[in-house]
ZAMARSE-487679 format. One record per residue (C-alpha): residue in three letters; z, x, y. Coordinates in pm, whole numbers, padded with zeros to 5 digits, always signed. Last residue first. Layout:
REM residues N
AlaZXY/...
END
This chain:
REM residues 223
Unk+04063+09303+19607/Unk+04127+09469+19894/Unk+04044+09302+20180/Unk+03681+09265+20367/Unk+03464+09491+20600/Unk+03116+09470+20604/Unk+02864+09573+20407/Unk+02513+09594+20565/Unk+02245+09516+20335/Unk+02096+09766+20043/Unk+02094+09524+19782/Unk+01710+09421+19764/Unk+01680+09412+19395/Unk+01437+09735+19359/Unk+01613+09918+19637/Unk+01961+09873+19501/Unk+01852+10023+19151/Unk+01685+10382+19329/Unk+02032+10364+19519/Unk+02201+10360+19176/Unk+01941+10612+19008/Unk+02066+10831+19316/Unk+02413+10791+19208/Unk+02424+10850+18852/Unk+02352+10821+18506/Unk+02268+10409+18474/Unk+02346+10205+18184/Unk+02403+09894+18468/Unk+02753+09802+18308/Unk+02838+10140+18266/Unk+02736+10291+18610/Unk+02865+09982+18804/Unk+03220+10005+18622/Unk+03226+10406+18672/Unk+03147+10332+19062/Unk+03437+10064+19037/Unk+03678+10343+18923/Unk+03558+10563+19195/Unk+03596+10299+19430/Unk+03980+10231+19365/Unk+04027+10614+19329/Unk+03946+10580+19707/Unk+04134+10331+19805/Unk+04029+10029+19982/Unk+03973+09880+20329/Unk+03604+09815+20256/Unk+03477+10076+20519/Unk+03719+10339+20450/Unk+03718+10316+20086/Unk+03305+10380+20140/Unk+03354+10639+20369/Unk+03623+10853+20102/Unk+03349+10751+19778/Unk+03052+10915+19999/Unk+02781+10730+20189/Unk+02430+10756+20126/Unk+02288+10370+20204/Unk+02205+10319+19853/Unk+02622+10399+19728/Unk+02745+10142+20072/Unk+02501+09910+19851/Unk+02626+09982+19523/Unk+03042+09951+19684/Unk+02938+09555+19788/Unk+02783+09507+19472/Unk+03072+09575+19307/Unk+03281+09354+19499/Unk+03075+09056+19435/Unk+03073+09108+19046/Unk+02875+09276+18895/Unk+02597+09161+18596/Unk+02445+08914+18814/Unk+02240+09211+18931/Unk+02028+09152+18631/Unk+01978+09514+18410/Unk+01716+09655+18472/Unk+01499+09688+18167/Unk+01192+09508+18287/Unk+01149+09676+18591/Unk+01209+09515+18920/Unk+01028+09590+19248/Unk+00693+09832+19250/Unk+00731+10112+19480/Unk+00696+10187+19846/Unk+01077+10136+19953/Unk+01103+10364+19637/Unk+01032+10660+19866/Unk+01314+10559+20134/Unk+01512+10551+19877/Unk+01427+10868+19708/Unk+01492+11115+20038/Unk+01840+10945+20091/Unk+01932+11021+19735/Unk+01830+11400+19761/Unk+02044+11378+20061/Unk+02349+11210+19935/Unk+02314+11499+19653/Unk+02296+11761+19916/Unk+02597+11623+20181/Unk+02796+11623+19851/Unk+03007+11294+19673/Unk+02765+11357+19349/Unk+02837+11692+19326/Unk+02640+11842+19031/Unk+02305+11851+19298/Unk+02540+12041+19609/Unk+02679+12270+19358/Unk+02273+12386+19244/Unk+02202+12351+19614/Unk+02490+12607+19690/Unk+02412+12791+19405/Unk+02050+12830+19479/Unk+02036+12921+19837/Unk+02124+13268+19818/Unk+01793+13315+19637/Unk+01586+13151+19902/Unk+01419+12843+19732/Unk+01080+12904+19560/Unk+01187+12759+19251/Unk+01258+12456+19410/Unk+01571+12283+19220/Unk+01561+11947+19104/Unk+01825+11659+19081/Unk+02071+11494+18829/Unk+01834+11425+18554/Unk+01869+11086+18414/Unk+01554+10978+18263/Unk+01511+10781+18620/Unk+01580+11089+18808/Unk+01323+11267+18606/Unk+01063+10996+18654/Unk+01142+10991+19025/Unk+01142+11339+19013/Unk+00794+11370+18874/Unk+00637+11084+19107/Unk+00824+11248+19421/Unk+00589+11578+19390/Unk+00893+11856+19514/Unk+00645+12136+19429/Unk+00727+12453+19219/Unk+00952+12273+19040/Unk+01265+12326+18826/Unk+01456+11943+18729/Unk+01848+11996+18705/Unk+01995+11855+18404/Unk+02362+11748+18319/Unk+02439+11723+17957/Unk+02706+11402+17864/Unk+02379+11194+17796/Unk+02345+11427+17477/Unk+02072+11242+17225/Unk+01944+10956+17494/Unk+01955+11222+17768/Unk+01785+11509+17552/Unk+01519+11278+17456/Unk+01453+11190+17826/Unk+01503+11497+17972/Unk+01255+11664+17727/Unk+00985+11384+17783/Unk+01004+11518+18139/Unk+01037+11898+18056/Unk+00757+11900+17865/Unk+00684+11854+17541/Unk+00391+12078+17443/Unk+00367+12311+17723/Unk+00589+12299+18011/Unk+00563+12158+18357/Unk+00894+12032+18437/Unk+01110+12327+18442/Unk+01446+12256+18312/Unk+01801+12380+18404/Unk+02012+12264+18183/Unk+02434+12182+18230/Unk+02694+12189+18062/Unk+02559+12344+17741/Unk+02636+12289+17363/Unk+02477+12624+17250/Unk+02347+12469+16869/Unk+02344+12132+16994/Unk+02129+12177+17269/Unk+01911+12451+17075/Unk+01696+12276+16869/Unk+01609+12075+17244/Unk+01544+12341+17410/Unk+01316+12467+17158/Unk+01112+12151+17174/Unk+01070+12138+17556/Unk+00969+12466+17536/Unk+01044+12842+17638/Unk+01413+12794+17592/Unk+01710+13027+17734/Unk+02039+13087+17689/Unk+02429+13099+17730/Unk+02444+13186+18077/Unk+02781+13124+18235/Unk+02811+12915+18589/Unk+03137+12918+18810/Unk+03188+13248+18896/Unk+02800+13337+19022/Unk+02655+13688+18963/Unk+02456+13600+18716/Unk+02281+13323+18825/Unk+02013+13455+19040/Unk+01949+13710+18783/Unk+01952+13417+18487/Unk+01722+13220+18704/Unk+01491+13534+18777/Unk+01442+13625+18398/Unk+01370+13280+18285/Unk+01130+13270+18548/Unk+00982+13597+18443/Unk+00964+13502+18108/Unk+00741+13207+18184/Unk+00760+12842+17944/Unk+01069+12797+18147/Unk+01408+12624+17989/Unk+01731+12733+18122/Unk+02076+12682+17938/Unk+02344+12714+18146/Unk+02740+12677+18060/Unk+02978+12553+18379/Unk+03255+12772+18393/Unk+03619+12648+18374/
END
């Protein structure tokens, strides 16, 4: 099944480059294109897309407040960040509002879908990387934020499987290092996700960093 794109740029020309770039891909559709944060959201449940790409400098609400409001409305959409610069204040916020990633729009052409798989694969060299890149980042930042949720939340085996998550490794390496299956870690990486209202994998690691959870797991039987 094709993944459904929406794209929101404020510039014609980007919109018209995306859909190029995209067009010739299998496994993504174009259904449309927004030239605001506002019209991207009328149009969200009007196209019911897969996935958004959104530039993050737009006028009137932009494509940060647009994540957010999107998230909390449709928190089954996917979003990919467009930037001309990879500023790590603007994709932490993104991240943070949920967006799966960003995309460069000055990436080589033939790059894009391989990214743009990479970013919607959470298990993927390029998401682990993205991830990577953001931890060591929030090493710098404030610890805690009044909505996280308390790591007494988990239990001790979940926090074991969110601190293989902060150090980059994959569902398959973390069942290898705690003697477990993998659908057994995917199913805990659902349990984490839920109980911490948390999107994904990088806001994980971002989560580990703040409460100091990123230690050395070692091995132990399956529980």
């Amino acid at each position: 099944m094709k993944v459904r794109v929406l794209v929101a740029d404020d510039h014609p020309l980007a919109r018209r480059a995306v859909r190029t770039l995209l067009g010739g891909e299998k496994d993504f559709e174009w259904i449309g294109e927004a030239a605001s944060g506002e019209e991207v959201l009328e149009l969200c449940p009007v196209l019911l897309p897969d996935l958004i790409l959104m530039d993050i400098r737009m006028p009137g609400c932009g494509g940060l407040e647009a994540t957010r409001r999107i998230k909390q409305l449709y928190p089954h959409i996917r979003i990919v960040m467009l930037t001309v610069s990879d500023d790590v204040t603007d994709l932490f916020t993104a991240v943070r509002e949920g967006a799966q990633g960003y995309l460069l729009k000055n990436m080589n052409p033939e790059d894009w879908s391989h990214y743009l798989r990479g970013l919607l694969d959470e298990n993927s060299e390029i998401s682990r990387g993205l991830a990577d890149r953001l931890f060591q980042s929030f090493r710098r930042s404030e610890s805690g934020r009044a909505d996280d949720v308390a790591p007494s939340a988990l239990s001790q085996r979940e926090l074991e499987i969110l601190g293989c998550i902060a150090t980059g490794q994959s569902n398959r390496q973390i069942a290898s290092a705690l003697l477990i299956t993998e659908n057994t870690v995917k199913n805990h990486v659902k349990n984490i996700l839920a109980k911490l209202s948390l999107e994904n994998r990088v806001q994980l690691t971002a989560y580990a960093v703040r409460h100091g959870l990123t230690q050395n797991v070692q091995k132990s039987p399956e529980k």
